[in-house]
C-alpha positions, 0 to 999 in steps of 0.5 A: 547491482539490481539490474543497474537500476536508479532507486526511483524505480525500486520505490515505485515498483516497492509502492505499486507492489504495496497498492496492488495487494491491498486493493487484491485483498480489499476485493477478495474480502469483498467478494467473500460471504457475510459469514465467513467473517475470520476470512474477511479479517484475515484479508480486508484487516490492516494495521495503519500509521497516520500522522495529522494535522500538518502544516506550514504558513508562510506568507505566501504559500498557506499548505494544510494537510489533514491526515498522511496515512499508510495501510497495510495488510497481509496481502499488501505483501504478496503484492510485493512478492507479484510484483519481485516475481514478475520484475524478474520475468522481464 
Protein backbone atom coordinates (compact mmCIF):
# COMPACT_ATOMS: atom_id res chain seq x y z
CA UNK A 1 0.00 0.00 0.00
CA UNK A 2 1.57 3.39 -0.90
CA UNK A 3 4.13 2.31 -3.01
CA UNK A 4 5.51 0.08 0.33
CA UNK A 5 6.90 3.39 1.54
CA UNK A 6 7.97 4.08 5.51
CA UNK A 7 5.80 6.95 6.99
CA UNK A 8 8.98 9.08 7.56
CA UNK A 9 8.85 9.50 3.77
CA UNK A 10 4.95 10.61 3.78
CA UNK A 11 5.77 13.41 6.60
CA UNK A 12 8.57 14.85 4.64
CA UNK A 13 7.04 14.83 1.20
CA UNK A 14 3.30 16.17 3.27
CA UNK A 15 5.89 19.05 4.91
CA UNK A 16 8.20 19.76 1.75
CA UNK A 17 4.63 19.85 -0.18
CA UNK A 18 3.40 22.56 2.74
CA UNK A 19 6.80 24.72 2.50
CA UNK A 20 6.80 24.67 -1.34
CA UNK A 21 3.39 26.63 -1.42
CA UNK A 22 3.68 28.65 0.85
CA UNK A 23 6.72 30.15 0.00
CA UNK A 24 4.90 30.13 -4.05
CA UNK A 25 2.12 31.99 -2.61
CA UNK A 26 4.59 34.17 -0.41
CA UNK A 27 6.22 35.23 -3.91
CA UNK A 28 3.13 35.45 -6.13
CA UNK A 29 1.89 37.83 -3.31
CA UNK A 30 5.22 39.56 -3.69
CA UNK A 31 5.12 39.96 -7.14
CA UNK A 32 1.99 41.34 -7.38
CA UNK A 33 0.92 45.45 -7.73
CA UNK A 34 0.08 47.58 -4.47
CA UNK A 35 -3.41 47.89 -5.83
CA UNK A 36 -4.60 44.63 -6.49
CA UNK A 37 -4.72 44.20 -2.39
CA UNK A 38 -7.85 41.01 -2.49
CA UNK A 39 -4.93 39.42 -4.59
CA UNK A 40 -2.39 39.84 -2.48
CA UNK A 41 -4.86 38.62 0.57
CA UNK A 42 -6.20 35.86 -1.08
CA UNK A 43 -2.44 34.49 -1.81
CA UNK A 44 -0.03 35.91 1.00
CA UNK A 45 -2.99 35.60 3.63
CA UNK A 46 -2.74 32.68 6.34
CA UNK A 47 -4.11 31.44 9.33
CA UNK A 48 -1.53 30.40 12.06
CA UNK A 49 -1.41 28.14 15.21
CA UNK A 50 1.46 28.97 17.85
CA UNK A 51 2.24 27.68 20.98
CA UNK A 52 4.61 29.55 23.39
CA UNK A 53 6.59 29.75 25.80
CA UNK A 54 7.94 25.92 26.10
CA UNK A 55 10.32 24.69 28.10
CA UNK A 56 12.05 22.30 30.67
CA UNK A 57 14.81 22.43 33.23
CA UNK A 58 16.76 19.87 34.36
CA UNK A 59 19.87 19.79 35.96
CA UNK A 60 21.75 19.52 33.35
CA UNK A 61 20.06 20.09 30.42
CA UNK A 62 18.16 24.12 30.56
CA UNK A 63 15.89 23.91 26.70
CA UNK A 64 13.60 27.07 26.12
CA UNK A 65 11.62 27.57 23.14
CA UNK A 66 9.91 30.57 22.39
CA UNK A 67 7.18 30.12 19.94
CA UNK A 68 6.24 26.68 17.73
CA UNK A 69 4.27 28.08 15.02
CA UNK A 70 2.56 26.66 11.87
CA UNK A 71 1.31 28.82 8.85
CA UNK A 72 -0.68 27.98 6.35
CA UNK A 73 -2.58 29.47 3.28
CA UNK A 74 -4.27 28.69 0.23
CA UNK A 75 -1.37 27.89 -1.71
CA UNK A 76 0.12 25.70 1.09
CA UNK A 77 -2.28 23.20 -0.65
CA UNK A 78 -1.65 23.42 -3.95
CA UNK A 79 1.84 22.83 -2.85
CA UNK A 80 0.59 19.52 -1.49
CA UNK A 81 -1.33 18.90 -4.49
CA UNK A 82 2.46 19.51 -6.77
CA UNK A 83 3.92 17.51 -4.97
CA UNK A 84 1.24 14.19 -4.83
CA UNK A 85 1.16 14.92 -8.48
CA UNK A 86 4.65 14.58 -9.06
CA UNK A 87 5.25 11.89 -6.59
CA UNK A 88 2.99 9.89 -8.93
CA UNK A 89 5.31 10.92 -12.15
CA UNK A 90 8.24 9.19 -10.67
Amino acid sequence: MLHDRPTGFWVFIAVAGMVCGTVMGEAVASVLPDTSYALRQFFSGSAGVSLGPFGFDLFILRFRLEEVALRVNIMTFVGLLVVGFLYRWF
